[in-house]
N, CA, C and O atoms as a Tinker XYZ file with bonds, in Angstrom:
   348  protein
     1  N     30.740000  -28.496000  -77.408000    73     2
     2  CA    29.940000  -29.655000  -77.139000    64     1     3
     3  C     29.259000  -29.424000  -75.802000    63     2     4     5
     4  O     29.636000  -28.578000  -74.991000    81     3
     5  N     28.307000  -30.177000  -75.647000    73     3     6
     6  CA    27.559000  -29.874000  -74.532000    64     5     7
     7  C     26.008000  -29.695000  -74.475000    63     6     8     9
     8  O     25.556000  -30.708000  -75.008000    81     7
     9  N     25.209000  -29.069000  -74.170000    73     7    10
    10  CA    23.605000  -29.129000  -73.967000    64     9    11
    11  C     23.239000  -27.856000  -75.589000    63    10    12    13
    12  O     23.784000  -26.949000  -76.218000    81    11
    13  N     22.132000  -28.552000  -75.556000    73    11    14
    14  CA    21.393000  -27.566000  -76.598000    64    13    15
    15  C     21.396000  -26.215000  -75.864000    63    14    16    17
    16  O     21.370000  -25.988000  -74.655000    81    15
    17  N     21.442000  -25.216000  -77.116000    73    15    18
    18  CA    21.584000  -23.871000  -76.677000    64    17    19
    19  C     20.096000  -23.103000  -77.480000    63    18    20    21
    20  O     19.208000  -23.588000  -78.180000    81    19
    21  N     20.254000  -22.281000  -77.184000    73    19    22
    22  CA    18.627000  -21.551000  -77.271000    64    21    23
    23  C     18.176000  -21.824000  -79.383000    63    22    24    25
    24  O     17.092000  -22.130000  -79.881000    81    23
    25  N     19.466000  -21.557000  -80.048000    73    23    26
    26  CA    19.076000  -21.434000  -81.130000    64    25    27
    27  C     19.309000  -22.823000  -81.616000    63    26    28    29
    28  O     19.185000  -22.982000  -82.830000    81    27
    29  N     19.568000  -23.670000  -81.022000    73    27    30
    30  CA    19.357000  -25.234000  -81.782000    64    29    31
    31  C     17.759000  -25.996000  -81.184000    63    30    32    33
    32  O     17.172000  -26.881000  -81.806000    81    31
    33  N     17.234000  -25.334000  -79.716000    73    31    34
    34  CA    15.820000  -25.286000  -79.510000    64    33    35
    35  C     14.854000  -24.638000  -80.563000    63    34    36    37
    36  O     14.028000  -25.335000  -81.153000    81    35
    37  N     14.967000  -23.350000  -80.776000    73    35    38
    38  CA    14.546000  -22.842000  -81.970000    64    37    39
    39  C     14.420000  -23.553000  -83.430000    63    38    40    41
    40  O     13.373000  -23.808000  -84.025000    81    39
    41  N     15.689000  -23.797000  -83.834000    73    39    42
    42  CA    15.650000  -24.725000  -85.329000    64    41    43
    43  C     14.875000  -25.486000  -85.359000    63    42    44    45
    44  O     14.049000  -25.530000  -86.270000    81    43
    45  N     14.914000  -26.619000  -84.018000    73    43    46
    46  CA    14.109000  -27.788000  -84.005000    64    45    47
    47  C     12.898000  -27.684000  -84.120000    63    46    48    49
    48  O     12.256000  -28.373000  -84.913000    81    47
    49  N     12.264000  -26.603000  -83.172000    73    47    50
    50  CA    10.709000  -25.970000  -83.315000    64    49    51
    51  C     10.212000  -25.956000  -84.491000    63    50    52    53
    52  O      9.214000  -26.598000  -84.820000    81    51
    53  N     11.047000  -25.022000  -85.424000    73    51    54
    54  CA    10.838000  -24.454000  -86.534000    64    53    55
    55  C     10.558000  -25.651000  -87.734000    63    54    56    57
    56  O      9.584000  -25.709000  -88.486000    81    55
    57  N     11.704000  -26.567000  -87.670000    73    55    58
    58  CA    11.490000  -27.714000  -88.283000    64    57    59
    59  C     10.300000  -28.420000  -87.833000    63    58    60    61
    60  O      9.472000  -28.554000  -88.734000    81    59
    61  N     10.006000  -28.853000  -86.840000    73    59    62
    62  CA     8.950000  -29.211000  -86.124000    64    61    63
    63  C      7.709000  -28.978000  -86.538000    63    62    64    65
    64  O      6.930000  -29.874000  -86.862000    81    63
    65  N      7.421000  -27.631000  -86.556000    73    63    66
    66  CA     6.394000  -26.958000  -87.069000    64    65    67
    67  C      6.473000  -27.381000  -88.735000    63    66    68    69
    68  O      5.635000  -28.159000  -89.190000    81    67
    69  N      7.247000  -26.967000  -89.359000    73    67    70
    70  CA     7.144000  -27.226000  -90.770000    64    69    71
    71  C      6.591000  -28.539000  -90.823000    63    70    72    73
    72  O      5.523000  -28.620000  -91.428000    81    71
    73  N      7.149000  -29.790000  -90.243000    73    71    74
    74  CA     6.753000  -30.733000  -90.313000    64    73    75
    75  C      5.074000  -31.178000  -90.319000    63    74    76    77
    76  O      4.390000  -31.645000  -91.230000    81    75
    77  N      4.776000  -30.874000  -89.103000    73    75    78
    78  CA     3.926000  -31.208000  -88.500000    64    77    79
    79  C      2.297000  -29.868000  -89.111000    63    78    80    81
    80  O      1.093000  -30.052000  -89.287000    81    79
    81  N      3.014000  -28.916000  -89.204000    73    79    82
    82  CA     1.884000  -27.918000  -89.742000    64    81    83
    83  C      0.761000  -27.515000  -88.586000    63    82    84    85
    84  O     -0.006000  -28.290000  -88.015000    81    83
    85  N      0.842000  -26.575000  -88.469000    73    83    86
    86  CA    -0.095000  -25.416000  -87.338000    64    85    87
    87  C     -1.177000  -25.772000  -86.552000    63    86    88    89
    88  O     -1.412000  -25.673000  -85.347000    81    87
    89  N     -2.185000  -26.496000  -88.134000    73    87    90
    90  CA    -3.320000  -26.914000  -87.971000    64    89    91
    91  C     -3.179000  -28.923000  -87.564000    63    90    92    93
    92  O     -3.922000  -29.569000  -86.825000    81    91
    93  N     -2.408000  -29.245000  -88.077000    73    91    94
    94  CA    -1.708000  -30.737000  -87.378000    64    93    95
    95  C     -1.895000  -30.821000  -85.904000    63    94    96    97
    96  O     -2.485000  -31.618000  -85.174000    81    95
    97  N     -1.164000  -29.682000  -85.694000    73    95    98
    98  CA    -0.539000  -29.531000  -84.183000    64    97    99
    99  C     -1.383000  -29.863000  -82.995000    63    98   100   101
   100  O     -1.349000  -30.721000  -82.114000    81    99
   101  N     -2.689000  -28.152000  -83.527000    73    99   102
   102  CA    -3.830000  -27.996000  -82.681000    64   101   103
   103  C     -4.344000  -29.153000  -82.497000    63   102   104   105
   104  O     -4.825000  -29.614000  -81.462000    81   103
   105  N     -4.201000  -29.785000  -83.866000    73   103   106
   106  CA    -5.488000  -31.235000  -83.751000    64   105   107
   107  C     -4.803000  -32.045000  -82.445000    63   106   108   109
   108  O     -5.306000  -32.454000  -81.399000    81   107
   109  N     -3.725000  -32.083000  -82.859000    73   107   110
   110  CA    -2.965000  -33.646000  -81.900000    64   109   111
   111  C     -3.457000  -32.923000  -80.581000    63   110   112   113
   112  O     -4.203000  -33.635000  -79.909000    81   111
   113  N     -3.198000  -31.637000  -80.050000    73   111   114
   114  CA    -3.052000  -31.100000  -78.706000    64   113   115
   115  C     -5.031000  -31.377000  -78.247000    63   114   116   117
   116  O     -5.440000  -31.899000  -77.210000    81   115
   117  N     -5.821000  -30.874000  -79.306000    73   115   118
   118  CA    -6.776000  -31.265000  -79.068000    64   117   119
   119  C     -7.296000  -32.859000  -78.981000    63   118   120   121
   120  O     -8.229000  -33.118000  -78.219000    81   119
   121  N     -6.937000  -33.470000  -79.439000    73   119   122
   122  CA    -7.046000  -35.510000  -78.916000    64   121   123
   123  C     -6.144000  -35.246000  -77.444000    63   122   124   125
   124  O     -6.587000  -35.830000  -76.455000    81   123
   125  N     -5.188000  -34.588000  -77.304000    73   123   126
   126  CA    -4.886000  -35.097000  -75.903000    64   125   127
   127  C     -5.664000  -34.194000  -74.693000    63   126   128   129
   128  O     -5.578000  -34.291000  -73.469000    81   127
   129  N     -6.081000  -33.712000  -75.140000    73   127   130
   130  CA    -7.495000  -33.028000  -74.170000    64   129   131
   131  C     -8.238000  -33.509000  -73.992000    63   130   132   133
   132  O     -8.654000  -33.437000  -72.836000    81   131
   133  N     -8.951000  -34.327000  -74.920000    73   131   134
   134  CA   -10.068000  -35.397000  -74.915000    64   133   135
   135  C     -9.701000  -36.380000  -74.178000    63   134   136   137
   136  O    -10.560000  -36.807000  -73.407000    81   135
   137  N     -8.473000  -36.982000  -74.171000    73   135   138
   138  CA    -8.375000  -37.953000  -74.312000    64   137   139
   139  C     -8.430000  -37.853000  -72.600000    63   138   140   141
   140  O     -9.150000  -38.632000  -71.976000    81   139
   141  N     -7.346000  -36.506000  -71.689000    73   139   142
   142  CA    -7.421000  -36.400000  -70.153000    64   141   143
   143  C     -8.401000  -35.966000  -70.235000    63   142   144   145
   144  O     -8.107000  -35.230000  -69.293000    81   143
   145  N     -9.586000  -35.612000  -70.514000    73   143   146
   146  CA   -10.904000  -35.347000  -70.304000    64   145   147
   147  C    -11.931000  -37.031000  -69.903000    63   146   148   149
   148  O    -12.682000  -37.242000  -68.951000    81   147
   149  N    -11.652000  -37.698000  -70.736000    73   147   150
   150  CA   -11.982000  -38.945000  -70.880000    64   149   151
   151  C    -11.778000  -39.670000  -69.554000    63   150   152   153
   152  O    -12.603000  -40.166000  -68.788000    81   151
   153  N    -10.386000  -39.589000  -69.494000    73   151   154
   154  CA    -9.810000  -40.722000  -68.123000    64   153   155
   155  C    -10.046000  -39.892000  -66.905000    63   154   156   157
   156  O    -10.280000  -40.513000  -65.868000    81   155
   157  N    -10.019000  -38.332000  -66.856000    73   155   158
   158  CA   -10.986000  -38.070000  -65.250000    64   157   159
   159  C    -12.368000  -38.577000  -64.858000    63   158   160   161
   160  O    -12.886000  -39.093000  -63.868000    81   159
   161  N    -12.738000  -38.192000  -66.108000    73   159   162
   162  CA   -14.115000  -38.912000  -65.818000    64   161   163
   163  C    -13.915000  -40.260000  -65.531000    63   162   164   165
   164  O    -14.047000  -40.551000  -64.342000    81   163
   165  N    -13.568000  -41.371000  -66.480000    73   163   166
   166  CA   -13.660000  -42.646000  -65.602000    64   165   167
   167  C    -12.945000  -43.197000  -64.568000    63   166   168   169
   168  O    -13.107000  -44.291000  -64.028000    81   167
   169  N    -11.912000  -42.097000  -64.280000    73   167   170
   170  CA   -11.408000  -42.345000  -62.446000    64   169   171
   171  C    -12.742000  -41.883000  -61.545000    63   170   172   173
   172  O    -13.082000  -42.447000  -60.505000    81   171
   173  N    -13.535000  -40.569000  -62.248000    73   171   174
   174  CA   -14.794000  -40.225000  -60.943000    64   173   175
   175  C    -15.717000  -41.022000  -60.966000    63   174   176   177
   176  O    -16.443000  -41.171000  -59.983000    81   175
   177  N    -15.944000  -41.963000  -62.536000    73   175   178
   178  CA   -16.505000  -43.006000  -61.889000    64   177   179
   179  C    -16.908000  -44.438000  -60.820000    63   178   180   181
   180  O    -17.790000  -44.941000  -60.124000    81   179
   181  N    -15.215000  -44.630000  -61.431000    73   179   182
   182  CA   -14.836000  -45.370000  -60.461000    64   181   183
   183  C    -14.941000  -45.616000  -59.132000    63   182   184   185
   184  O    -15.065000  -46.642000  -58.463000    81   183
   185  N    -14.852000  -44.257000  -58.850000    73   183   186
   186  CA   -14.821000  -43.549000  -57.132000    64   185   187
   187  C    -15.950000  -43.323000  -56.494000    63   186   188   189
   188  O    -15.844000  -43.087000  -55.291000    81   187
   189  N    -17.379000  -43.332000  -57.129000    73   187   190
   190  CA   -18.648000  -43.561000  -56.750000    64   189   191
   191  C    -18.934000  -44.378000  -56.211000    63   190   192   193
   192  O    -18.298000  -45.296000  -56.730000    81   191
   193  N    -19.707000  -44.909000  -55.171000    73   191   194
   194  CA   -19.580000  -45.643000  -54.108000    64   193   195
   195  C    -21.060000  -46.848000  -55.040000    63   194   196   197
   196  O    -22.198000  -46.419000  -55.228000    81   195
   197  N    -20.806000  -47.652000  -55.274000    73   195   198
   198  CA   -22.119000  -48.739000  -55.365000    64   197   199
   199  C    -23.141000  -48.603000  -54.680000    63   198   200   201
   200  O    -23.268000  -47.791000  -53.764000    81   199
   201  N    -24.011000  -49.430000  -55.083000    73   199   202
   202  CA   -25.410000  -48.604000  -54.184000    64   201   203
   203  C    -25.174000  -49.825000  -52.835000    63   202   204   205
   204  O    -25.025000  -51.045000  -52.915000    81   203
   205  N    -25.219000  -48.809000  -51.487000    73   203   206
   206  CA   -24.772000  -49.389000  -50.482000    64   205   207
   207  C    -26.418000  -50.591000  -50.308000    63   206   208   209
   208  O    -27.641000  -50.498000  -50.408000    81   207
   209  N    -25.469000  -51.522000  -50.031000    73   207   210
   210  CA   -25.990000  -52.931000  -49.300000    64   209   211
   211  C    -26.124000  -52.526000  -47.576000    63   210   212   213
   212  O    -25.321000  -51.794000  -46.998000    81   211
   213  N    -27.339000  -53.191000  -46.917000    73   211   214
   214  CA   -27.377000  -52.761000  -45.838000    64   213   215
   215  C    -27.032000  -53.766000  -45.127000    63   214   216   217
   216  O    -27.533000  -54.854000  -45.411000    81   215
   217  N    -26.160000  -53.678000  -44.102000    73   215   218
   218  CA   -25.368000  -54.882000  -43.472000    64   217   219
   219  C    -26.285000  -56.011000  -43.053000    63   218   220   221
   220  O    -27.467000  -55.684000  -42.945000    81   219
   221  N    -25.954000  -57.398000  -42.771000    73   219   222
   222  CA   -26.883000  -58.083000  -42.143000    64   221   223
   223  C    -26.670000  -58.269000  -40.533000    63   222   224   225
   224  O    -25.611000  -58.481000  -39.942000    81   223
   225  N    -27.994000  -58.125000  -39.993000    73   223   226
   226  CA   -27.725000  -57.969000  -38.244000    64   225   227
   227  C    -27.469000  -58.783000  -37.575000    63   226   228   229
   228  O    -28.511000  -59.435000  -37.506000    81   227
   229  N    -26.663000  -59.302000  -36.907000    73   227   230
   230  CA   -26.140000  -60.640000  -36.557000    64   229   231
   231  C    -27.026000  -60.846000  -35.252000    63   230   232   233
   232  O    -27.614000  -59.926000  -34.684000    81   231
   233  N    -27.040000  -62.117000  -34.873000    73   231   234
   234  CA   -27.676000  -62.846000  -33.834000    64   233   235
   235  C    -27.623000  -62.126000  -32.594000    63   234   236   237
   236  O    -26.597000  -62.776000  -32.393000    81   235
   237  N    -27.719000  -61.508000  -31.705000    73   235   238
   238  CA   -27.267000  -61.401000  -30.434000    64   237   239
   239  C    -27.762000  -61.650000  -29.317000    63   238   240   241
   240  O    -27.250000  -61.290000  -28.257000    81   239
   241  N    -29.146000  -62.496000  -29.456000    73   239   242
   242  CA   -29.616000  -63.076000  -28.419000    64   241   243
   243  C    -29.174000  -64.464000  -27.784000    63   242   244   245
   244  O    -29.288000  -65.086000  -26.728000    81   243
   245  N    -28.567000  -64.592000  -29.123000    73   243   246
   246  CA   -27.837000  -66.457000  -29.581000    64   245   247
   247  C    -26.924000  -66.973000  -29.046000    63   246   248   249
   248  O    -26.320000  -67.300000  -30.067000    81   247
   249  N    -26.123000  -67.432000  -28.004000    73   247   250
   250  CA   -24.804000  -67.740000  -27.705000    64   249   251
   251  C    -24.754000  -68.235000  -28.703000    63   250   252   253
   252  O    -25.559000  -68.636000  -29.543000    81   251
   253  N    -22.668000  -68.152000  -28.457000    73   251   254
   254  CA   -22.466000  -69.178000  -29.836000    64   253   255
   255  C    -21.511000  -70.067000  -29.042000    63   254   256   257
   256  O    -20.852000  -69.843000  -28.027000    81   255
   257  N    -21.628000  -71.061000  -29.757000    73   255   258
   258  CA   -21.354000  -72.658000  -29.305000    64   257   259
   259  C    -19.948000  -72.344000  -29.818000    63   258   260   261
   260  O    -19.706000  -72.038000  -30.985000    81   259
   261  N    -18.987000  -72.453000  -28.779000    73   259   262
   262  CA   -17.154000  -72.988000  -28.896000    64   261   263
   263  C    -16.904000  -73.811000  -28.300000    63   262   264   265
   264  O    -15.692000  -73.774000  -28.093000    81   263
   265  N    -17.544000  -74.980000  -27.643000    73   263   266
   266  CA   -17.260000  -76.179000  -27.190000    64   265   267
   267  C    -16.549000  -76.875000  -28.475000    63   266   268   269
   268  O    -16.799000  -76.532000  -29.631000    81   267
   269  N    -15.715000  -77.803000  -28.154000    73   267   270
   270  CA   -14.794000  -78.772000  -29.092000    64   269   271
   271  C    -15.376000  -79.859000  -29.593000    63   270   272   273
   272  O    -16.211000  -79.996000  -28.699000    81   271
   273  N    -15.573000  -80.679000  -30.275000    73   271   274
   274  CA   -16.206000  -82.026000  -30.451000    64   273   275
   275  C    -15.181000  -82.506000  -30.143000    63   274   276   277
   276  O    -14.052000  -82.020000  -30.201000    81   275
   277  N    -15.743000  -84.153000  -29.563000    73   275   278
   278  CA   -15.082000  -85.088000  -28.431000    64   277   279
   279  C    -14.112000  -85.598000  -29.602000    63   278   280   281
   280  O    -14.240000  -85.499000  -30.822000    81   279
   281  N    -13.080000  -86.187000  -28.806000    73   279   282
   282  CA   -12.177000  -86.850000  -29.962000    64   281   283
   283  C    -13.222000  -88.135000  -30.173000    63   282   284   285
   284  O    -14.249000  -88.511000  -29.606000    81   283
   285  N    -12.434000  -88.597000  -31.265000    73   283   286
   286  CA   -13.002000  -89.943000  -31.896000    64   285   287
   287  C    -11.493000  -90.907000  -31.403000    63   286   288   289
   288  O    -10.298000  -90.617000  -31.473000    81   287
   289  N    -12.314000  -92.313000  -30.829000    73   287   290
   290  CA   -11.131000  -92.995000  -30.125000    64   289   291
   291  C    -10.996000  -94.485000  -31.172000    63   290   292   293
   292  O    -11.837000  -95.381000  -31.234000    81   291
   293  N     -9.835000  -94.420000  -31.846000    73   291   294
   294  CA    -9.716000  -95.043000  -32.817000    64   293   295
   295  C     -8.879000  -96.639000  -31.778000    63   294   296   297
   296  O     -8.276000  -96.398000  -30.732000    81   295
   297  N     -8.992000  -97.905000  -32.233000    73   295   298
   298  CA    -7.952000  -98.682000  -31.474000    64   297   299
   299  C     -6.865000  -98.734000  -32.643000    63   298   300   301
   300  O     -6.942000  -98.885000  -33.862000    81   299
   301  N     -5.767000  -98.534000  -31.693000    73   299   302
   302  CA    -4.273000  -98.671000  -32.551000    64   301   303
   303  C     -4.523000  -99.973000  -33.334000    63   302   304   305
   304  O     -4.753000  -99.761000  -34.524000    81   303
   305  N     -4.533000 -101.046000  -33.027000    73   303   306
   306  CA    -4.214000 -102.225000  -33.402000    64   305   307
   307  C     -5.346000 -102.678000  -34.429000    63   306   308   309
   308  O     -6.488000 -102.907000  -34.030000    81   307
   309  N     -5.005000 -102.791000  -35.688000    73   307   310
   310  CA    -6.110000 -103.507000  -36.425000    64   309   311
   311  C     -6.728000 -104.634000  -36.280000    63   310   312   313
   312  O     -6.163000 -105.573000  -35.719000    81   311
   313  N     -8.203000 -104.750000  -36.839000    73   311   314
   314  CA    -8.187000 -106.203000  -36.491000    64   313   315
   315  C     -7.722000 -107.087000  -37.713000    63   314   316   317
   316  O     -7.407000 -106.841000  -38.877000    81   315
   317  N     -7.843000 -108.500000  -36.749000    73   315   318
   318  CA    -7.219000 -109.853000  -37.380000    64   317   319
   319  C     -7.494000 -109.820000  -38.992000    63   318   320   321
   320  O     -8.539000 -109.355000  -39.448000    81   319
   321  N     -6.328000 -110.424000  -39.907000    73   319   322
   322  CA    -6.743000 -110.588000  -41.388000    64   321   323
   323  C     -7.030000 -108.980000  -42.198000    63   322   324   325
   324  O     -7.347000 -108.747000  -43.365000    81   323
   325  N     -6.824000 -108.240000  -41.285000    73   323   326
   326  CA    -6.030000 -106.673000  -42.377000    64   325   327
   327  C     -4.737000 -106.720000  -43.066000    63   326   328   329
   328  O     -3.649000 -106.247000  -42.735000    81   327
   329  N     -5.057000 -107.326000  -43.993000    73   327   330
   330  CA    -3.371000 -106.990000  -44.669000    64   329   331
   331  C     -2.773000 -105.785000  -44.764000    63   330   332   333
   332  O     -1.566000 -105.792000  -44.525000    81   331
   333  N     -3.132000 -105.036000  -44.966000    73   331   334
   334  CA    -3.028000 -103.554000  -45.424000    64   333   335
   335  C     -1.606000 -102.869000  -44.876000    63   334   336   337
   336  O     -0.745000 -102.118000  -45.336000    81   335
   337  N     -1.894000 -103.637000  -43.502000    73   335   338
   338  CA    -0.441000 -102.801000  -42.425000    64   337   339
   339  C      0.914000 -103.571000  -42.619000    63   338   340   341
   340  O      1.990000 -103.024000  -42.374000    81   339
   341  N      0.804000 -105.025000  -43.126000    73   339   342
   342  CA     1.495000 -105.745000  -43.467000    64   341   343
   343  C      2.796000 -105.358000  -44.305000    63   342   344   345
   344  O      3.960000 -105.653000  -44.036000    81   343
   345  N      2.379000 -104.723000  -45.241000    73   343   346
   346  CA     2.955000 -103.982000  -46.266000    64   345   347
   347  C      3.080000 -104.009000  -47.481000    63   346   348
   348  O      3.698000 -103.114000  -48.057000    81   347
């Protein structure tokens, strides 16, 4: 018991082959050629850069305004006849 040995690799081949047939084989091996033929190409497409956009030039004559807007001064206390706070 233990790992396949050279002549149970062999049998399997052999069966394998019978199965599958010579001209079977080539075919399948040939679709998977196509098929990594196929997906390099659309990874190198992928990887082509879009047609570059040219940045837009920002202001630099312009300060830019970071002053805060003033608070807004609300009075705590509602006026008279607001129910609302009541509850």
């Amino acid at each position: 018991m233990g790992g396949f040995s050279f002549w149970h690799i062999l049998i399997l081949a052999i069966i394998l082959l019978l199965l599958f047939g010579g001209n079977r084989f080539s075919a399948m091996m040939g679709d998977v050629a196509k098929g990594l033929k196929s997906f390099k190409q659309g990874m190198a497409e992928e990887d082509k850069p879009a047609e570059r956009q040219e940045p837009r030039p920002l202001p630099r004559n312009e300060p830019i305004d970071v002053t805060p807007e003033p608070r807004r001064t609300t009075d705590s206390v509602p006026p008279a006849g607001d129910d609302r706070t009541n509850g």
